[in-house]
C-alpha positions in Angstrom: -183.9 27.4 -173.1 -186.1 27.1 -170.1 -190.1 27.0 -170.9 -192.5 29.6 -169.3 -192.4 30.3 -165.3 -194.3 27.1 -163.7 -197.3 28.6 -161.7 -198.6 26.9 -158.2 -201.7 25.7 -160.2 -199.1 23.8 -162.6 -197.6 22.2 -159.6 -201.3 20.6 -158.5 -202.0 19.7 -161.7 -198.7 17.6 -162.0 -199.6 15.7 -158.6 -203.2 15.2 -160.1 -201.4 13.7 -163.1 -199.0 11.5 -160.7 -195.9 13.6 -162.5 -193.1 13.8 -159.9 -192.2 17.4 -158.9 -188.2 17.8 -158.6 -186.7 20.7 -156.1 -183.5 21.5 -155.4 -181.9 24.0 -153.0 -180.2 27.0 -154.5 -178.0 29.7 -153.0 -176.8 31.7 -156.1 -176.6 32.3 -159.3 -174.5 30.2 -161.1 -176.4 27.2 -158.9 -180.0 28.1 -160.5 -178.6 28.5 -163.9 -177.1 24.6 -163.6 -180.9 23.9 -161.7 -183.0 25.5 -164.5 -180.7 24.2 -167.7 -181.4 20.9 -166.2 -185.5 21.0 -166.4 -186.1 21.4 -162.0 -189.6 22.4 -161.1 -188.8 24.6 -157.5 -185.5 26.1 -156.6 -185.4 26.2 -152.6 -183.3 28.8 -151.1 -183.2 27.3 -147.8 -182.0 28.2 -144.4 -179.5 24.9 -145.1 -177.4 27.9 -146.3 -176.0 28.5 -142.9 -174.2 25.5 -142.9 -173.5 24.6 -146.1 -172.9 28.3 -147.3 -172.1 30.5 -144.2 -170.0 27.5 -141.9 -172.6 27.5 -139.3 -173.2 24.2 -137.1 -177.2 25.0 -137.6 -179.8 26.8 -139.5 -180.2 29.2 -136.4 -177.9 31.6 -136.7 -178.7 32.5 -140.5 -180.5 35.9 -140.8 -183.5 37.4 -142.8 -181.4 40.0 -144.4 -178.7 36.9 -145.6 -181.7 34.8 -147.1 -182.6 37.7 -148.8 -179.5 38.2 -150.2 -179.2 34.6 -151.5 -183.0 34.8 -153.2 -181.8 37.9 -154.4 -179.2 35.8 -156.5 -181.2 33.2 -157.2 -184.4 34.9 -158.5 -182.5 37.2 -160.9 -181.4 34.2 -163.0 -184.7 32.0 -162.4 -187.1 31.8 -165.4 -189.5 28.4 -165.6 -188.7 27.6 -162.0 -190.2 28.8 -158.9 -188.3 30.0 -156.6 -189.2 29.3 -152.6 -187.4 31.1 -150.0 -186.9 30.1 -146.6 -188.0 31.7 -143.9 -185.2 31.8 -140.9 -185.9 31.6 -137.7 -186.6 33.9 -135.6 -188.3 36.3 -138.6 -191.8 34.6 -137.9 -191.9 33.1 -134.8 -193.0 36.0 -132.3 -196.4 37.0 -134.2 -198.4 37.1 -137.3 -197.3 40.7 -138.2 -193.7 40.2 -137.8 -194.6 36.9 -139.8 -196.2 38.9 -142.9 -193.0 41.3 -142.7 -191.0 39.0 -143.3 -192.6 37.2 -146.1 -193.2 40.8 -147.4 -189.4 41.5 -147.6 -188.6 37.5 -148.7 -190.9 38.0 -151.4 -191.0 41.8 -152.5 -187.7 42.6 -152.0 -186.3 39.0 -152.5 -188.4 38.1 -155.3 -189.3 34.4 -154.1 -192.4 33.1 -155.4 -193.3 30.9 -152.4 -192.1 31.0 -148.9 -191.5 28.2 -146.6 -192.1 27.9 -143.2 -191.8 25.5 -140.6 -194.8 24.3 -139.3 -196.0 23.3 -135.8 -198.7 24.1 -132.6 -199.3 28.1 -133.4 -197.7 28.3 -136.3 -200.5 26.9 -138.0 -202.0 30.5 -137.5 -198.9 32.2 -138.7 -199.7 30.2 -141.9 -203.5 31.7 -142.6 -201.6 34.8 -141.9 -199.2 35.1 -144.4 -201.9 33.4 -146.8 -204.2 36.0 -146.0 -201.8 38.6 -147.3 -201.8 37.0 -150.3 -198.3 35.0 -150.4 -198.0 31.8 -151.2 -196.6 29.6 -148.3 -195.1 25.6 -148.3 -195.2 24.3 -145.0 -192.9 21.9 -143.4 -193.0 19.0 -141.1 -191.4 16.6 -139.8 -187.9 16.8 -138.9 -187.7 20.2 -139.2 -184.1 21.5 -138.3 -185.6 25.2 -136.8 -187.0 23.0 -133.6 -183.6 19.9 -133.3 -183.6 20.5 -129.7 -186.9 20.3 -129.1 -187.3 17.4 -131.6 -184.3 15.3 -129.8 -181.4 16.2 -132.7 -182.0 15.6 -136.2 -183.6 12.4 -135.9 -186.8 10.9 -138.1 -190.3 11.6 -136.7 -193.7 10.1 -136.9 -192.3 7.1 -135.6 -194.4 6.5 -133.2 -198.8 5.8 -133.9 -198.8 8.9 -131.7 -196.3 11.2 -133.4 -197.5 9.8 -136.9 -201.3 10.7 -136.1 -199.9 14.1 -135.2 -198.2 14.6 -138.3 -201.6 13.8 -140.4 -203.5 16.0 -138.5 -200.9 18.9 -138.8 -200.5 18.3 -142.3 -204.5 18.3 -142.8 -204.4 22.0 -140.9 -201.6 23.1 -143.1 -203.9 22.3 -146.0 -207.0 23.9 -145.0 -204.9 26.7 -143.9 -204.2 27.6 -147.4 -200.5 26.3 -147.9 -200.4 25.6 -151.4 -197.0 22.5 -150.7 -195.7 20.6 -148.0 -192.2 19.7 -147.5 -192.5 16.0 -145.4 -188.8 15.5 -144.0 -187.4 12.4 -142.6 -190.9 10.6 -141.6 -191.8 6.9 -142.1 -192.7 6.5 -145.9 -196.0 4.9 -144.9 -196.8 7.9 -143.1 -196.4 10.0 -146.0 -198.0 8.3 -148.7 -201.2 8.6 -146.3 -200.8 11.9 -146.2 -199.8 12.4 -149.9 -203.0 10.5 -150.7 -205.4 12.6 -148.7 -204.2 16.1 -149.7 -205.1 18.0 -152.7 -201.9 19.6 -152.4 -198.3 18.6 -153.7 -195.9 16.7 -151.3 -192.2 17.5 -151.1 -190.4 15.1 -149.7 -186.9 14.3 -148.7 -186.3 11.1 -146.4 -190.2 10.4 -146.4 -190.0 8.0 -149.2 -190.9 7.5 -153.1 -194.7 8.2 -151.7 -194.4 11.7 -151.8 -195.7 13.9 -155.1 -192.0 15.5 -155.1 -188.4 15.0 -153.7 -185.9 17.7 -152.7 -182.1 17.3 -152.0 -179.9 19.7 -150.7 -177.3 20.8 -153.6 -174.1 19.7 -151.6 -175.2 17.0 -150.8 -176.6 15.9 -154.2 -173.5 16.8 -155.3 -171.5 15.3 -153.0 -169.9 18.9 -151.5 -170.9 18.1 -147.8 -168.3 17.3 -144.8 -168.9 13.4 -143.5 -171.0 10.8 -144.4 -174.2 12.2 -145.8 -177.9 11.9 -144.3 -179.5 8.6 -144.7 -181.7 9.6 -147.4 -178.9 11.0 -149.1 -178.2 9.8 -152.7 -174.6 11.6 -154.3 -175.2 11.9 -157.7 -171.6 13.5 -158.3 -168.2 13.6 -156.2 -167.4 17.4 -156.8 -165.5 17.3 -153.4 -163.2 15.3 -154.7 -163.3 16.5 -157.9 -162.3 20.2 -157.0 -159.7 19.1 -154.9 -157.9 17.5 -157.1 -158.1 20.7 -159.0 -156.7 22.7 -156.6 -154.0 20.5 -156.0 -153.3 20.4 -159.6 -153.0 24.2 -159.4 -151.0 24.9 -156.6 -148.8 22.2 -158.1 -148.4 23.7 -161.4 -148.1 27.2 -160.2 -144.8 26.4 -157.7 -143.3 24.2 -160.4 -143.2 27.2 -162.8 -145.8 25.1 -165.0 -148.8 27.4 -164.8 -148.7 30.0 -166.5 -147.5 29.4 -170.0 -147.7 31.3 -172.7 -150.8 30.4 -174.2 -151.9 31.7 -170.6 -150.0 35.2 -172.1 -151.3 38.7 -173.8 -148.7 40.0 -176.1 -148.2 43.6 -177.6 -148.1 44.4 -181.4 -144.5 44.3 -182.5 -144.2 48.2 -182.9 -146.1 49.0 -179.6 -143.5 46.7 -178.0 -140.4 48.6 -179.6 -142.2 52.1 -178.6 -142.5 50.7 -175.3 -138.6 49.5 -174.9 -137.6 53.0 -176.3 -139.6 54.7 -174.0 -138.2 52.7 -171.0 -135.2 53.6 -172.3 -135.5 57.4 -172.3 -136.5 57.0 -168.5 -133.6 56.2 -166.5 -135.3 57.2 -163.3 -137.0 53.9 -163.7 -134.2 52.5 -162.0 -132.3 49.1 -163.4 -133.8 46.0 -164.2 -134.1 43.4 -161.5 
């Protein structure tokens, strides 16, 4: 059984310990149920879920009403975990109130504990504003997938002693902006230890190195679900691909060969209900002939 709901104050007192924080993403039930039985800290319903879910080439096209759907799913099921929902774009971009709306509805409606938000230039401000309405926010640098075209594709940032100062500086406004996490994606790992050292908050990382106060993985690709050759700072745990392939194929098989079902696949009738049945047929010509 899962232990009592983790708090954000658990979370800081783990990186003050040095106890690595473990999130994964989630996008339904039966996912958070696996997540949870298996002792994660955060269960990320991320905007990933247009691609890996919904069969979109980006994060983009996912909407506010979907994500909500998907915490929805997640959040009934979640007990020790917290639960951080995503926050697409275009849901926070044009202004602080449209921001707050939106992380009213993510967690009000969708029951997420935290919100995430990708982080960079004015958004800074759109973080003290949903902070000062009392949710909880994780920011996000880094590669974040929201701004690929800006960024140059989905390549790793902070390489440069330019972009990498940037990134410190962003993540020290993040802090004192009142995010309570920060998700560090595909940056030099030297770049985030530094900033892992200097903040008093938890950092999540995935493709920023063992540095960081936490990792996250997106499920298919932990699980090895995912099209192609996955990320660099990818590691498959599982082949389930493969695995439910071969399934399927065992099942299609087995169903045109006659092999599937059998009769322990079968519900019978009690012997007298069975003969009241064939007398009633019987009685009913109209029924027209067997076939």
């Amino acid at each position: 059984m899962p232990g009592p709901k983790l708090s954000i104050r658990q979370l800081a007192e783990m990186k003050r310990r040095g106890e690595k924080i473990v999130m994964v993403t989630a996008y339904d039930a039966p996912g958070a149920r696996l997540a949870e039985a298996a002792g994660i800290d955060l269960l990320l319903v991320g905007d990933s879920a247009a691609m890996v879910m919904l069969g979109h080439d980006s994060t983009l096209p996912v909407t506010l009403e979907e994500m909500l759907l998907l915490t929805q799913a997640v959040t009934r099921v979640a007990r020790r975990a917290l639960v951080v929902g995503d926050l697409p774009f275009g849901s926070y971009q044009v202004s602080d109130e449209a921001a707050i709306a939106s992380a009213v509805r993510l967690t009000k409606d969708g029951g997420a504990d935290i919100v995430k938000i990708e982080v960079g230039g004015a958004r800074v401000a759109r973080t003290e504003a949903i902070v000062g309405a009392g949710i909880p926010v994780m920011g996000h640098i880094g590669l974040t997938p929201q701004s690929a075209t800006l960024l140059g594709g989905y390549r790793a940032q902070g390489r440069t002693a330019v972009e990498a100062l940037a990134l410190v500086e962003a993540a020290r406004a993040l802090e004192s902006a009142g995010c309570c996490a920060l998700v560090l994606e595909a940056i030099p790992a030297t770049v985030a230890a530094h900033i892992t050292e200097r903040l008093a908050i938890p950092t999540i990382g995935i493709g920023a190195g063992a540095g960081c106060d936490g990792q996250v993985l997106v499920w298919h690709d932990l699980l090895g679900l995912g099209e192609g050759a996955p990320p660099r700072f990818v590691r498959p745990y599982a082949d389930l691909a493969g695995t439910i392939a071969h399934a399927l194929a065992a099942y299609a098989d087995d169903v045109r060969s006659g092999r599937f079902p059998d009769e322990s696949h079968e519900y019978g009738m009690p012997r007298e209900e069975q003969t009241r049945f064939e007398e009633w047929l019987a009685t009913r010509e109209h029924l027209g002939p067997r076939r």
